[in-house]
OpenMM code with the backbone's topology and positions (N, CA, C; nanometers):
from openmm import Vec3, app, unit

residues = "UNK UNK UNK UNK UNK UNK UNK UNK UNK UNK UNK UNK UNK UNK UNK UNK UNK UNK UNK UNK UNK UNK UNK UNK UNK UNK UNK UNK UNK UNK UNK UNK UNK UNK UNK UNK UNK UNK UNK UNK UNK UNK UNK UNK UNK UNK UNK UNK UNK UNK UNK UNK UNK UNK UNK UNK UNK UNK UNK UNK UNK UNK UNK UNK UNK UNK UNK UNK UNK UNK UNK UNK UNK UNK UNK UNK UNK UNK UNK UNK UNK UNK UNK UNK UNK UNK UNK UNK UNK UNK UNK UNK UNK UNK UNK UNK UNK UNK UNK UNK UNK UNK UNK UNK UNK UNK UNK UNK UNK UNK UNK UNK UNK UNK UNK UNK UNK UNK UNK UNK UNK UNK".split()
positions = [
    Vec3(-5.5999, -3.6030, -2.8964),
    Vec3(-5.7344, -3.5537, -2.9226),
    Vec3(-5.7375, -3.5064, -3.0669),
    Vec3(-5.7676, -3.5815, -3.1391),
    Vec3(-5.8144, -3.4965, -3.3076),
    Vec3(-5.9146, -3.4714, -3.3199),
    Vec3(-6.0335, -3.4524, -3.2288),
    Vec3(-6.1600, -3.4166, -3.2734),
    Vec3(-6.1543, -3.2740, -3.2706),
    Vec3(-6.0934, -3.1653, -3.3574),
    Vec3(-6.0821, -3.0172, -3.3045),
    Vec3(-6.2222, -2.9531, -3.3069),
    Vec3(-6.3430, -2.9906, -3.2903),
    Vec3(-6.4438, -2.9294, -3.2957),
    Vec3(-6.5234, -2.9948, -3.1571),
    Vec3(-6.4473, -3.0898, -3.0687),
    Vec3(-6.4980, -3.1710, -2.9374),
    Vec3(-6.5633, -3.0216, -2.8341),
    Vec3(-6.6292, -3.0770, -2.7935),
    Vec3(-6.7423, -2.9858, -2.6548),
    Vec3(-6.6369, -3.0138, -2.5344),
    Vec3(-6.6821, -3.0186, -2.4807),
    Vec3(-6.6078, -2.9771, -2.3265),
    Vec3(-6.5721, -3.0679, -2.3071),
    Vec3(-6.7566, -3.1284, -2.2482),
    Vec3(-6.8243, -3.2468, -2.2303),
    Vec3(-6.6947, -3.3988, -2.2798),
    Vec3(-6.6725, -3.3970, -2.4307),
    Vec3(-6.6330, -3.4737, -2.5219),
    Vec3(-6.4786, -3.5011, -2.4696),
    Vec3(-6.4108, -3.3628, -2.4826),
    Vec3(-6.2758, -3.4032, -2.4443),
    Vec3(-6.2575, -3.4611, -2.3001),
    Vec3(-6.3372, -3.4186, -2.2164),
    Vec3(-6.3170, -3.5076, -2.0809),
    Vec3(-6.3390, -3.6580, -2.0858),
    Vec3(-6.4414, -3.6754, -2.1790),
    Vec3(-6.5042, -3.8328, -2.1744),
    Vec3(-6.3797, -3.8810, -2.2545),
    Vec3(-6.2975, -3.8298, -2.3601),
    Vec3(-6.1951, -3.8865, -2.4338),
    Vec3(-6.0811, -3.9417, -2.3023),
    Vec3(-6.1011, -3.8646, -2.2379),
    Vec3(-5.9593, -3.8135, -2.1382),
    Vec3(-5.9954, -3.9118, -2.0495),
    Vec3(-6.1194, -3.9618, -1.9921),
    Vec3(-6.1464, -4.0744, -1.9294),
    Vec3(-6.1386, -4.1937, -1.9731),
    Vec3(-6.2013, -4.2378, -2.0876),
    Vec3(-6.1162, -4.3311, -2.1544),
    Vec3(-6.0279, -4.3627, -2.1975),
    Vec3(-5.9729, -4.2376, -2.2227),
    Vec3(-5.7773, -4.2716, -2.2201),
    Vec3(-5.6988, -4.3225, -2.0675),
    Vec3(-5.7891, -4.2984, -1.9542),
    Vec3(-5.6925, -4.2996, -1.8411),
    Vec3(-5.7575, -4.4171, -1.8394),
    Vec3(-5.8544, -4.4691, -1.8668),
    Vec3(-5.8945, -4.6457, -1.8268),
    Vec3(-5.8141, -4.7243, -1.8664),
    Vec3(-5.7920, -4.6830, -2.0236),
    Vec3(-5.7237, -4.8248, -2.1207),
    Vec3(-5.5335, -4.7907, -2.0705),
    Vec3(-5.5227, -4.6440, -2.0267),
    Vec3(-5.3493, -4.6912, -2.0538),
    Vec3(-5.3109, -4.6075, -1.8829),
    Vec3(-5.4245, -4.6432, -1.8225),
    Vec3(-5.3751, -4.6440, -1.6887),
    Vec3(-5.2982, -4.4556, -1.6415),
    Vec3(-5.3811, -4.3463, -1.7315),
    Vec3(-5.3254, -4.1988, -1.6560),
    Vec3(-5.4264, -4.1242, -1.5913),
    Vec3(-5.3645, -4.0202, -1.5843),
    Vec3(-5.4730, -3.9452, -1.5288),
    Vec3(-5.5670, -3.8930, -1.6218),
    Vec3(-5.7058, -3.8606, -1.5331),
    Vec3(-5.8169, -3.8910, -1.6928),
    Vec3(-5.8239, -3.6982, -1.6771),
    Vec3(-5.7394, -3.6182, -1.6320),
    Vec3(-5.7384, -3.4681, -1.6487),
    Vec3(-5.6734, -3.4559, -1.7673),
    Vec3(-5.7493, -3.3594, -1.8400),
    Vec3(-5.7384, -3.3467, -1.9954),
    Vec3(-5.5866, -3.2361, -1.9988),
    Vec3(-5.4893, -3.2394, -2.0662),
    Vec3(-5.3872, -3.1603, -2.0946),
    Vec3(-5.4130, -3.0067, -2.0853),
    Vec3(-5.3888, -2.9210, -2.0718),
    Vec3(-5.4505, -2.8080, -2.0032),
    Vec3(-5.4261, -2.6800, -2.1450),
    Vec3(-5.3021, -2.7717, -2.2342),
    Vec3(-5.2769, -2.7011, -2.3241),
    Vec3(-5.3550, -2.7340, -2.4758),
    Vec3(-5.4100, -2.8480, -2.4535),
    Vec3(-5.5339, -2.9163, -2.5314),
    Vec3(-5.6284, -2.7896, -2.5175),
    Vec3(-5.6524, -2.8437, -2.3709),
    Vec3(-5.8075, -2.7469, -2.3598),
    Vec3(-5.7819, -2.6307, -2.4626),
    Vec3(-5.6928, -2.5113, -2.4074),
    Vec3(-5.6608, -2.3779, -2.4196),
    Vec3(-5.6829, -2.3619, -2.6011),
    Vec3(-5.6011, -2.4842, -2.6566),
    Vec3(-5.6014, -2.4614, -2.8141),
    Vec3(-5.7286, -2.4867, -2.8669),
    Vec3(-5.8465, -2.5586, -2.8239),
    Vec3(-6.0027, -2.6060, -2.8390),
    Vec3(-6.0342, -2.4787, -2.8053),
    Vec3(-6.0467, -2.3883, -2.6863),
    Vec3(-6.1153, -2.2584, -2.6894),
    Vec3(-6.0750, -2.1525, -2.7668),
    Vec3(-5.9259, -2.1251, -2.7946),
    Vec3(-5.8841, -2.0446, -2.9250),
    Vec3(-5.9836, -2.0571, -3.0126),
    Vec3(-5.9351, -2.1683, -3.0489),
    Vec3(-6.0319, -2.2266, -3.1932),
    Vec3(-6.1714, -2.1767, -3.1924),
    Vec3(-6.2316, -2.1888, -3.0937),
    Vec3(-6.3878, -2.1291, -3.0654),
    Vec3(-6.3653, -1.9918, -3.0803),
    Vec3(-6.2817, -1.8959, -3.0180),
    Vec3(-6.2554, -1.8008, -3.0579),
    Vec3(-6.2358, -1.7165, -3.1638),
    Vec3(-6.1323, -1.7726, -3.1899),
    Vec3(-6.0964, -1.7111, -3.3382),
    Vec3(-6.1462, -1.7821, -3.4672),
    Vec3(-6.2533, -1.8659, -3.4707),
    Vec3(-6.3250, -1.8757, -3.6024),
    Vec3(-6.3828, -1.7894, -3.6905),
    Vec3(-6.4074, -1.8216, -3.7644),
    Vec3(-6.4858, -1.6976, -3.8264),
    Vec3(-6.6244, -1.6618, -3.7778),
    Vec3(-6.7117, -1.7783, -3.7269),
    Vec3(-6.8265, -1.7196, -3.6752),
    Vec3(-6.7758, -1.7840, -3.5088),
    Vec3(-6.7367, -1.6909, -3.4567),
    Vec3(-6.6583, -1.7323, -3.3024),
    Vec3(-6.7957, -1.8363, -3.2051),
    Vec3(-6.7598, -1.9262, -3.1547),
    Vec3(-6.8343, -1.9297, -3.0369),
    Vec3(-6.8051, -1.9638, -2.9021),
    Vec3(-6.8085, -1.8167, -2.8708),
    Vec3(-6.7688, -1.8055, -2.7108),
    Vec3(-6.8167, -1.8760, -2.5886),
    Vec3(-6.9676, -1.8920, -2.6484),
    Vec3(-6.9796, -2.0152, -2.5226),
    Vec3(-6.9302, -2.1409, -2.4771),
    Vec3(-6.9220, -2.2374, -2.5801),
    Vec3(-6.8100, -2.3163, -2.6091),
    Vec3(-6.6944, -2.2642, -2.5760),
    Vec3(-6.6603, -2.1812, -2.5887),
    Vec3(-6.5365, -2.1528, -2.5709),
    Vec3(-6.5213, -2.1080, -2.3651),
    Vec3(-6.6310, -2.0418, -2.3192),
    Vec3(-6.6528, -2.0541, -2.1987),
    Vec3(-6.5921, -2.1739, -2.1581),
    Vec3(-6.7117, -2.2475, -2.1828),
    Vec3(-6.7339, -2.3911, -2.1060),
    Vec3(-6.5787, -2.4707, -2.1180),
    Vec3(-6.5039, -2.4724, -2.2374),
    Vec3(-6.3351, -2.5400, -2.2506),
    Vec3(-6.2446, -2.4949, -2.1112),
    Vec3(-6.2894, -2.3001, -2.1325),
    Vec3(-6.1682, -2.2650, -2.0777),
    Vec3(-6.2345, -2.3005, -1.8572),
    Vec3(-6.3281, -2.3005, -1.8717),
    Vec3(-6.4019, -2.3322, -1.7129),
    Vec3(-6.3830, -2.4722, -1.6925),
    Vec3(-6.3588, -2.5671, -1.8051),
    Vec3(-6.2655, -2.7102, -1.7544),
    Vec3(-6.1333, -2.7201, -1.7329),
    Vec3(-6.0682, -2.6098, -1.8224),
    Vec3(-5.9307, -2.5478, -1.7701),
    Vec3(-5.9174, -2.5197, -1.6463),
    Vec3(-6.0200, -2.4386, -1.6319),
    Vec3(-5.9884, -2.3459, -1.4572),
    Vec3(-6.0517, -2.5088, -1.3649),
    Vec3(-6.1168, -2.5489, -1.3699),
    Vec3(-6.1318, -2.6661, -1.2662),
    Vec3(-6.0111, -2.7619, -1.2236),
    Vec3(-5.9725, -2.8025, -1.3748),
    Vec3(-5.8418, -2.8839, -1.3792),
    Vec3(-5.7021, -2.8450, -1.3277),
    Vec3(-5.7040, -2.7050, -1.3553),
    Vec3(-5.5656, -2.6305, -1.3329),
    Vec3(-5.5981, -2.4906, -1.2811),
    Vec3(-5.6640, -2.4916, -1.1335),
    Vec3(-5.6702, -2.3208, -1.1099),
    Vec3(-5.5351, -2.2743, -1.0366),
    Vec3(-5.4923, -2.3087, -1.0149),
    Vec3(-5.3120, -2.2675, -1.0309),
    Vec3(-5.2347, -2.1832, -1.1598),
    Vec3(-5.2972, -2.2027, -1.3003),
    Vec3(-5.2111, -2.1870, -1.3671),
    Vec3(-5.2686, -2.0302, -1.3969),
    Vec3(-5.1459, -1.9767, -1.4593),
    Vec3(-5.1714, -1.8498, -1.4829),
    Vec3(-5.2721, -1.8425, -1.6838),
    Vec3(-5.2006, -1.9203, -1.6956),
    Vec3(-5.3067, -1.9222, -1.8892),
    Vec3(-5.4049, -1.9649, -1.8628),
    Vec3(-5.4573, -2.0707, -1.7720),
    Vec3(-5.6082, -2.1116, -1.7645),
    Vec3(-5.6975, -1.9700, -1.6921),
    Vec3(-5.6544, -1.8849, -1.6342),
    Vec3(-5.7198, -1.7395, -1.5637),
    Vec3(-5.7431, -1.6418, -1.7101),
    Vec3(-5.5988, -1.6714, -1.7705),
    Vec3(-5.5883, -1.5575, -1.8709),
    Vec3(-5.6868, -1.6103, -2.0230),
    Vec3(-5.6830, -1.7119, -2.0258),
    Vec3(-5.7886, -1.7469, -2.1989),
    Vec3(-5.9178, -1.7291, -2.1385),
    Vec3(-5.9654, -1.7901, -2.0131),
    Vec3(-6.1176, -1.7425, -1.9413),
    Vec3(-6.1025, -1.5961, -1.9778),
    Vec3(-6.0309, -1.4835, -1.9231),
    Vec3(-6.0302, -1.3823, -1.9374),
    Vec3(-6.0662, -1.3237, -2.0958),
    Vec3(-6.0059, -1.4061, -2.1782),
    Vec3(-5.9759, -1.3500, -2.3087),
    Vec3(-6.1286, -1.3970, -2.3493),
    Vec3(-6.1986, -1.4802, -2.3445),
    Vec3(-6.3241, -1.5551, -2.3656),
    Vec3(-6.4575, -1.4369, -2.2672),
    Vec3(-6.4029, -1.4120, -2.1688),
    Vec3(-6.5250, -1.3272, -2.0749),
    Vec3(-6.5651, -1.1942, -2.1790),
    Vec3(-6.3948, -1.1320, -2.2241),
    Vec3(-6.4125, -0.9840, -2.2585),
    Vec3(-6.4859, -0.9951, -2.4039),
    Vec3(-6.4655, -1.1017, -2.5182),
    Vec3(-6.5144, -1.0838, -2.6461),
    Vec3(-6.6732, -1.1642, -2.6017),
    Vec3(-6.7286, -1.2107, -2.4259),
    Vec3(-6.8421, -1.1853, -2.4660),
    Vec3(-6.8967, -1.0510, -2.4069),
    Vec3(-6.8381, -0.9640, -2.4026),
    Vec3(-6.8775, -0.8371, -2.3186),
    Vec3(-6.9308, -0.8046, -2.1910),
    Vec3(-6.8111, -0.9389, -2.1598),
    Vec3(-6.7786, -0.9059, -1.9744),
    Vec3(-6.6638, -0.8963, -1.8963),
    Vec3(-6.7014, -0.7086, -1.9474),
    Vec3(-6.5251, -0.6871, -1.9791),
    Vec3(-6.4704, -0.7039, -1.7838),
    Vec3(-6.6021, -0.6429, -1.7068),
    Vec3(-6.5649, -0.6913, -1.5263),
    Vec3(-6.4888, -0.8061, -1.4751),
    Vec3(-6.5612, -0.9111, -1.5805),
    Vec3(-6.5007, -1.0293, -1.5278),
    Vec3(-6.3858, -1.0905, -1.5969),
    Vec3(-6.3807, -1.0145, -1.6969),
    Vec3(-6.2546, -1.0486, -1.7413),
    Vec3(-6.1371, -1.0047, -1.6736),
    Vec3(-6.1291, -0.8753, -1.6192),
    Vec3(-6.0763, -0.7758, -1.5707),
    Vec3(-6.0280, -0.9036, -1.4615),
    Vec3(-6.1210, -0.9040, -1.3496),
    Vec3(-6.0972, -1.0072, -1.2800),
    Vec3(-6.0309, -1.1490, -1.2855),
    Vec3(-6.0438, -1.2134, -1.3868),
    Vec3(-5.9958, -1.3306, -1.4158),
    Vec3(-5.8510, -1.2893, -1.4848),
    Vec3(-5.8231, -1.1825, -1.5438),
    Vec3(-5.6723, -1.1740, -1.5256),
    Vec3(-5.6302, -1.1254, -1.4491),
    Vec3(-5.6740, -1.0449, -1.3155),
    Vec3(-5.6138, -1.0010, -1.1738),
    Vec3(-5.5645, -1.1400, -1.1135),
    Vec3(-5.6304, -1.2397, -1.1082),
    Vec3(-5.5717, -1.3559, -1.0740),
    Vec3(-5.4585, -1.4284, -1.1509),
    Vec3(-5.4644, -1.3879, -1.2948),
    Vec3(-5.3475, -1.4201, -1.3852),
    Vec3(-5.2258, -1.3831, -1.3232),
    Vec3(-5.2587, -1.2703, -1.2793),
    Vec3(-5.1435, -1.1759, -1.2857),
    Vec3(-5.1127, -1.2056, -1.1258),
    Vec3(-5.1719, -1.2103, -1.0460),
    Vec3(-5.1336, -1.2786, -0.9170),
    Vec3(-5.0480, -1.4143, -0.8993),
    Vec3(-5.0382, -1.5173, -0.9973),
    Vec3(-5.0339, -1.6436, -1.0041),
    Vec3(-4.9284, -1.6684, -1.1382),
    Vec3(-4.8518, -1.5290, -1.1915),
    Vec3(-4.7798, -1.5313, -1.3001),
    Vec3(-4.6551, -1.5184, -1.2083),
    Vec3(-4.5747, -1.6516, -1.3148),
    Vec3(-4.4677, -1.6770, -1.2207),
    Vec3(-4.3458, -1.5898, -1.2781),
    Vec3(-4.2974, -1.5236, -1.3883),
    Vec3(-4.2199, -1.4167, -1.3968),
    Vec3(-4.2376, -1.2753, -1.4107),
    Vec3(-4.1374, -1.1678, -1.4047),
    Vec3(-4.1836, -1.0381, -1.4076),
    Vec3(-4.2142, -1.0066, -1.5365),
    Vec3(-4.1611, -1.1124, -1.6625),
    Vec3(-4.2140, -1.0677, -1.8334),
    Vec3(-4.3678, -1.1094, -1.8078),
    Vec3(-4.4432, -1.2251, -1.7621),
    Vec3(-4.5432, -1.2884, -1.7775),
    Vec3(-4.6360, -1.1819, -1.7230),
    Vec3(-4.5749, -1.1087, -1.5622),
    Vec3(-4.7057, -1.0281, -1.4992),
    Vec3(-4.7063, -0.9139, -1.6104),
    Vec3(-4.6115, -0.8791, -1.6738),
    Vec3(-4.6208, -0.7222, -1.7615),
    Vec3(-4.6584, -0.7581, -1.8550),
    Vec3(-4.6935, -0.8577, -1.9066),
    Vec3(-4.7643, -0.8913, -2.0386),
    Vec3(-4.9248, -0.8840, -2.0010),
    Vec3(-4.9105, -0.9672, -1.8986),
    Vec3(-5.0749, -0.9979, -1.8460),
    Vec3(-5.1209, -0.8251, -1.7745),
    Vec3(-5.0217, -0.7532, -1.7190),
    Vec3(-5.0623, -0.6065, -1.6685),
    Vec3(-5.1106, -0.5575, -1.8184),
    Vec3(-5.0520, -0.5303, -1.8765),
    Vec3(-5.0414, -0.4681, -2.0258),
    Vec3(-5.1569, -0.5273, -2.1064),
    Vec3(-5.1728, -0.6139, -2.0909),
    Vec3(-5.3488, -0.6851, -2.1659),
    Vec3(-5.4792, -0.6541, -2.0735),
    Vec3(-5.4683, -0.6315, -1.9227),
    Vec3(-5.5787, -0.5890, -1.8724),
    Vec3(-5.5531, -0.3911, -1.8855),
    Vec3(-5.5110, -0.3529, -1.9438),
    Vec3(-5.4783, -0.2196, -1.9401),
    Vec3(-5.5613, -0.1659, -2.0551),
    Vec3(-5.5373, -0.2817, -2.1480),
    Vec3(-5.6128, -0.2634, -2.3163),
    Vec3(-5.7626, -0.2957, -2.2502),
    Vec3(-5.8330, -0.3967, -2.1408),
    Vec3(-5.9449, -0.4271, -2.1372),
    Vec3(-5.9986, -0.3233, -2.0578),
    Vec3(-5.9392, -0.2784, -1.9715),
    Vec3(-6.0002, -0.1811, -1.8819),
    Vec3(-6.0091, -0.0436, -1.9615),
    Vec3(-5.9075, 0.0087, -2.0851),
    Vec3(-5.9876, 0.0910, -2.1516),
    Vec3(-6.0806, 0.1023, -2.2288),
    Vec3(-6.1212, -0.0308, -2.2536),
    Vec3(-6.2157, -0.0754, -2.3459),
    Vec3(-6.3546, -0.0427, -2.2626),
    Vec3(-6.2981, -0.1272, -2.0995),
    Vec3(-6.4150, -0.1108, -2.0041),
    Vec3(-6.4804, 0.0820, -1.9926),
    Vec3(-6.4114, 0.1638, -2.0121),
    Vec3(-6.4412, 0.2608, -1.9867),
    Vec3(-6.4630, 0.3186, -2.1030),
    Vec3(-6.4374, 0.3210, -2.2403),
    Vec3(-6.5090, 0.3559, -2.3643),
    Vec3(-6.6370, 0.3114, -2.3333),
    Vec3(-6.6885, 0.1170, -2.2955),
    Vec3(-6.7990, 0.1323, -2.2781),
    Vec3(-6.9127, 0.1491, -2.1876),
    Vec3(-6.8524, 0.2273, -2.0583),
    Vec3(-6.9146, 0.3572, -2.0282),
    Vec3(-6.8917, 0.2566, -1.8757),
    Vec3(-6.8300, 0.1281, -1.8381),
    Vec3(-6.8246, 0.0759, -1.6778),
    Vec3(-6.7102, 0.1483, -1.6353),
    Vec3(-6.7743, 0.1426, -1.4626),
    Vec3(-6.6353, 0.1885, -1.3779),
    Vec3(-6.5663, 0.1539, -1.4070),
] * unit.nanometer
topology = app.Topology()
chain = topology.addChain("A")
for resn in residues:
    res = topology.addResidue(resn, chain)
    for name in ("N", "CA", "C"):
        topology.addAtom(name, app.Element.getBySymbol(name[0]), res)
């Protein structure tokens, strides 16, 4: 995928025509996705919706994995939903397969949930 500015939409249709012509599966790399919603992220003028929509083809493709729960998460809280972020790494952290991975992912909803309560939610 070199289009680093592709929509959701785009990288799936790439990913389908890749599985026509060389015969794989047309589910887009999960670590593709993740680096396309960064990117939405951390730009200089961020856009999180885009960046939604990447990491919610993540979670379709791979709701098993513990990073596709946790970048949704990271994408919910910088749009100031810090609840559902909260949530979408409770499942991280359910579905994290070592004890470094759950204390990393404990330790990042710890930073969101005080954030949640500076801005004034249960």
């Amino acid at each position: 995928m070199k289009n680093l500015e592709a929509t959701a939409e785009e990288v799936v249709e790439h990913y389908v025509r890749a599985a026509q012509v060389y015969q794989l599966p047309a589910k887009p790399p999960g670590d593709v996705v993740n680096q396309l919603g960064h990117r939405r992220l951390n730009a200089p003028t961020p856009d999180v919706d885009s960046a939604l929509e990447l990491f919610a083809l993540n979670l379709r493709s791979y709701p098993k994995e513990p990073v596709a729960w946790q970048a949704m998460a990271d994408a919910l809280f910088q749009a100031g939903r810090v609840n559902d972020a909260l949530d979408h790494l409770d499942r991280a952290i359910e579905l994290a397969e070592t004890p470094a991975k759950r204390a990393r992912l404990l330790e990042q909803r710890a930073v969101f949930s005080r954030s949640s309560i500076r801005q004034g939610n249960p």
